[in-house]
C-alpha positions in Angstrom: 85.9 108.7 117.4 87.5 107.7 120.8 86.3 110.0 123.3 89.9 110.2 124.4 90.8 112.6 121.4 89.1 115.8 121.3 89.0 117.9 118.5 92.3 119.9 118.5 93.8 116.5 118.0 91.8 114.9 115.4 93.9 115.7 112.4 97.1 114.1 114.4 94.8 111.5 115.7 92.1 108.6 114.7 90.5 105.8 115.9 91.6 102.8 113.7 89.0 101.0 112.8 88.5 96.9 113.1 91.9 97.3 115.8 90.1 100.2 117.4 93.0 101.9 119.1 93.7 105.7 118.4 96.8 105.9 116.0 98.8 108.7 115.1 98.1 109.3 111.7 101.6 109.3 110.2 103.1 106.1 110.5 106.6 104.3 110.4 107.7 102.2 107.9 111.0 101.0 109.2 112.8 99.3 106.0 114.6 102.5 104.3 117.5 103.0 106.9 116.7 104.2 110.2 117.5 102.1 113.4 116.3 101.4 116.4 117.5 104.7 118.7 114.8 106.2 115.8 112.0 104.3 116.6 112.8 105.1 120.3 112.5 108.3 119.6 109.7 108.4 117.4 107.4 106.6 120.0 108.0 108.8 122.6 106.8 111.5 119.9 103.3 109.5 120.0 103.8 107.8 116.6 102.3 104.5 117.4 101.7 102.3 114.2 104.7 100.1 113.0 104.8 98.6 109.9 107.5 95.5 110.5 108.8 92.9 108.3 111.2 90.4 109.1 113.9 92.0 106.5 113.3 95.1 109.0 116.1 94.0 111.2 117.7 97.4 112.0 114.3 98.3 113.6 113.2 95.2 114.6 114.6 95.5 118.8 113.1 98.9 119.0 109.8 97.5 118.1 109.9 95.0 120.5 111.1 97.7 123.7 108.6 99.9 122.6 105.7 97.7 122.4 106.6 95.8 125.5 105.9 99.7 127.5 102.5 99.5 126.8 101.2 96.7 124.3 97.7 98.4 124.0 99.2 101.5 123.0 100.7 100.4 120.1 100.1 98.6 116.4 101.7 96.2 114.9 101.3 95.7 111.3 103.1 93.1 109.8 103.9 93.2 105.8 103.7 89.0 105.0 103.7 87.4 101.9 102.1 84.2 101.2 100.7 81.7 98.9 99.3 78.9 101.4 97.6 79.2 105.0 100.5 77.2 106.1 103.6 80.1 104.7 101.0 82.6 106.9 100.5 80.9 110.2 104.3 80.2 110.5 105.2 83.8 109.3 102.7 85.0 112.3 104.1 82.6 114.7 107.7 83.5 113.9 107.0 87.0 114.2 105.2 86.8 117.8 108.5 85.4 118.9 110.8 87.9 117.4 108.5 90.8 118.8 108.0 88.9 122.2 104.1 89.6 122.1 101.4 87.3 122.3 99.7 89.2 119.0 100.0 91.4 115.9 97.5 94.5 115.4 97.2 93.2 111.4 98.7 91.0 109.3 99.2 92.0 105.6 99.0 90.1 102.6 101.8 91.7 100.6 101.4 92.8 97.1 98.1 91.0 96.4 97.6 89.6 93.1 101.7 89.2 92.9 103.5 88.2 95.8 100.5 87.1 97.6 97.6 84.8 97.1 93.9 85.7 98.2 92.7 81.7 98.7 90.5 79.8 100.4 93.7 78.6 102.0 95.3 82.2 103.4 91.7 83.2 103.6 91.4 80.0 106.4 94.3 80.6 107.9 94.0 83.8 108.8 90.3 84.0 109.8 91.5 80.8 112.0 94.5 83.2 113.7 92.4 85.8 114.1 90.3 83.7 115.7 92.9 82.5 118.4 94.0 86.4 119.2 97.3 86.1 117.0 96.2 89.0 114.9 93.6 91.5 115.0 93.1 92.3 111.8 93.5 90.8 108.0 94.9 93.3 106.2 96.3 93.8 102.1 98.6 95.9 100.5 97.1 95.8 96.8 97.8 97.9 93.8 94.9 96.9 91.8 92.6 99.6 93.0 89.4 98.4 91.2 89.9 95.2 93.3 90.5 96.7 96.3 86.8 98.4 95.8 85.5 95.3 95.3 86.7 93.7 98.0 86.2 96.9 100.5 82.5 96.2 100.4 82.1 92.4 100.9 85.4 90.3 102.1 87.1 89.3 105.0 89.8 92.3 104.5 90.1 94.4 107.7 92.5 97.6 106.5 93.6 98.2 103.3 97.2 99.5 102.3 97.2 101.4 99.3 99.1 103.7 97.0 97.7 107.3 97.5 99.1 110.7 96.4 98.9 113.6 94.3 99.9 111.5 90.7 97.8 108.4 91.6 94.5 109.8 93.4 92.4 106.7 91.6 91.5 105.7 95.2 88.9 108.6 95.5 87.0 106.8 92.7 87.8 103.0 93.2 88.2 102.6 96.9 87.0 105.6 98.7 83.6 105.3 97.6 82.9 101.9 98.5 84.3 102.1 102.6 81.3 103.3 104.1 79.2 99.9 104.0 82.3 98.1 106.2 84.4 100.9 107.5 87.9 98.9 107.0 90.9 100.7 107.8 92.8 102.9 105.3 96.9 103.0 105.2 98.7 104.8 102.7 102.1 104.4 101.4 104.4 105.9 98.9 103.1 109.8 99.7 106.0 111.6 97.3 105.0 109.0 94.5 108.6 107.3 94.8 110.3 110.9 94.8 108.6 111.2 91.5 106.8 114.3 93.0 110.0 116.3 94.6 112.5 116.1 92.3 112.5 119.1 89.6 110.6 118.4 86.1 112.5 120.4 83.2 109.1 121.0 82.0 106.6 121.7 84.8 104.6 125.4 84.1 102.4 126.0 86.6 100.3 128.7 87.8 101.6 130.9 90.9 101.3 129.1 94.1 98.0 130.4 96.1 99.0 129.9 99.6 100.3 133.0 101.4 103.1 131.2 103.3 106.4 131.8 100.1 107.7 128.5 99.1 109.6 127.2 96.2 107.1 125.3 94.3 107.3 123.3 92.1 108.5 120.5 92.6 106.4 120.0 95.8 107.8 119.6 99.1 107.6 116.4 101.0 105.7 118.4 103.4 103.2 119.3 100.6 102.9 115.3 99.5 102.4 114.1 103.3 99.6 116.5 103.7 97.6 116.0 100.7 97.5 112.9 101.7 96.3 113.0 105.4 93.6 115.9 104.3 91.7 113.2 102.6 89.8 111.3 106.2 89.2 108.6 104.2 92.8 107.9 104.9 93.1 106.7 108.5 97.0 106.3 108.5 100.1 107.9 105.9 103.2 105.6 106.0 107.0 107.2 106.0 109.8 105.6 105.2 112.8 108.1 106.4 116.3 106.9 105.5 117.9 108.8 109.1 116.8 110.2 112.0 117.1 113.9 110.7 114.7 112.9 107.9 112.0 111.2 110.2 112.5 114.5 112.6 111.5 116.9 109.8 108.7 114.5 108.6 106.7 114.2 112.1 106.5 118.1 112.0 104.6 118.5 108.9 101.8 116.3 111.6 101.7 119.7 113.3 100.9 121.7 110.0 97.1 120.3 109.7 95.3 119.7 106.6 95.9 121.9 103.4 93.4 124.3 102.5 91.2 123.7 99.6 93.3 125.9 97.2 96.7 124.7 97.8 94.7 121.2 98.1 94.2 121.7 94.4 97.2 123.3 93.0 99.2 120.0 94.6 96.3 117.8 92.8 96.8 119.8 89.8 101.0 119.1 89.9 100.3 115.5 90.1 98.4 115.3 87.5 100.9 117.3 85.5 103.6 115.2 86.7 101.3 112.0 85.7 101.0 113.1 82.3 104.8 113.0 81.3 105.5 110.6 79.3 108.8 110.5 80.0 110.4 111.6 83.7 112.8 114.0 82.2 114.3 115.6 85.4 116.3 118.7 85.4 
C-alpha cells in the first residue's frame, strides 16, 4: 500500500498494482451518457481511473483537460479490440493523439475470446508498446472466468476486467484464487448485473433484511450492488457507467458508505443467487 493513503482511506483508496498509482476505487466508465462537464466534476471528486474508448466521444475532451492537470495522477484505461499486433499499435497511437498524452495507463483487449484475439501477434505488439512507454500495462476484459484464472497465474496480462456481482460471484473461485502468485490488477464492471439486480422480481421471498439502517429490500439498491462489490479487496477497482450527472453524483456517495458488514454481505449474496436461479426474468 502507498504510504500516501492511510487507513481511514483504504476502502476509497488502493494502490493499483503493475501501474502503481493509488486509484479511487470506483471508477468511470464514460460510454452510457454523461459528458464531459461530468467528468470535470468527477475528477475534482478524486475519481481518477477512466475507462475510454474511441466511441466515448461525449467524454473524450474531458479526459484529455483532466489528464493534462496532472498526468501522474490519473489512469488511462483504454477498452481496444483487436485481432493483429498491427489493429493494436495503431489503435494505441491514435488514441495518444486524441488524449494528447505521450501514454496510456493500460490497454485492454476487449471481450477476449470474441472480439479480441490473444496471439503471438497482439501478444508482440503490445509487450513491444509497453516496451517503448506507450502503455503501462496489458490489460483484458474476458468473460470466460476459468481462463482468466489460468492466465492470472502465468501470462503477460497485467489487470484483468471482469464481470463481478452478487448473481455472478464465480470469480471468488476461478480468478480470485489464483492472483496472489502475480498480483495483477482487478477491475470490475457490470456491478447491478445489467439492472438485473434492481429491478423488482414478481417472485423474490426473502428473509427480513438484517441491517439496522430500514430500506426497501428487495430488489437491492444500486448502493447495495456497488458495495458488495468493493468489500471483496481482491477487487482493486468497480466500474460505473451513469447515464447523467445526477446518477454519477448519487453513485460516488455510496464510496463514503464503506464495506458491508458480513450479514448484509450475505443476504445481498443470497438475492443474487436467488435472482440467478430464475429461469425466466419475470419482472413485476
Amino acid at each position: 500500500m502507498n504510504d500516501n493513503l492511510n487507513s481511514s482511506s483504504q476502502f476509497t483508496h488502493v494502490n493499483l498494482p503493475v501501474i502503481d498509482k493509488p486509484v479511487f476505487r470506483m471508477g468511470l466508465a464514460g460510454n452510457y451518457g454523461i459528458d464531459s462537464d461530468a467528468i470535470r466534476w468527477a475528477a475534482d471528486q478524486e475519481v481518477n481511473y477512466w475507462l475510454w474508448g474511441t466511441g466515448f466521444k461525449k467524454v473524450t475532451d474531458g479526459i484529455r483537460q483532466v489528464i493534462q492537470r496532472d498526468r501522474d495522477k490519473h489512469i488511462v484505461a483504454m477498452l481496444g479490440w483487436g485481432f493483429f499486433g498491427w489493429q493494436i499499435r495503431k489503435s494505441v497511437e491514435k488514441a495518444l493523439r486524441k488524449l494528447n498524452t505521450d501514454y496510456l495507463d493500460s490497454f485492454k483487449l476487449g471481450w477476449l475470446g470474441k472480439t479480441s484475439a490473444y496471439t503471438n501477434s497482439t501478444v508482440d505488439a503490445l509487450l513491444q508498446l509497453k516496451e517503448e512507454g506507450k502503455i503501462k500495462s496489458i490489460g483484458i476484459s474476458i468473460h470466460d472466468r476459468k481462463r482468466a484464472g489460468e492466465m492470472a497465474l502465468d501470462s503477460e496480462i497485467d489487470l484483468f476486467m471482469i464481470r463481478y456481482n452478487a448473481k455472478h460471484p464465480g470469480a471468488e473461485q476461478d480468478i480470485f484464487p489464483y492472483l496472489e502468485k502475480r498480483n495483477p490488477a482487478i477491475v470490475s464492471y457490470t456491478a447491478v448485473a445489467w439492472g438485473q439486480l434492481i429491478k423488482p422480481l414478481k417472485k423474490a421471498a426473502m428473509p427480513p433484511w438484517p441491517g439496522q439502517d430500514k430500506i426497501q429490500v428487495p430488489p437491492l439498491t444500486p448502493e447495495l450492488c456497488y458495495r458488495f462489490v468493493v468489500s471483496n479487496p481482491h477487487v482493486h477497482v468497480v466500474l460505473t457507467g451513469p447515464k447523467t450527472l445526477a446518477q454519477l453524483k448519487q453513485n460516488l456517495e455510496i464510496m463514503q458508505k464503506g464495506p458491508l458488514p458480513p450479514d448484509e454481505l450475505e443476504w445481498v449474496r443470497e438475492y443474487g443467487q436467488l435472482v440467478r436461479s430464475q429461469k425466466r426474468m419475470d419482472y413485476v
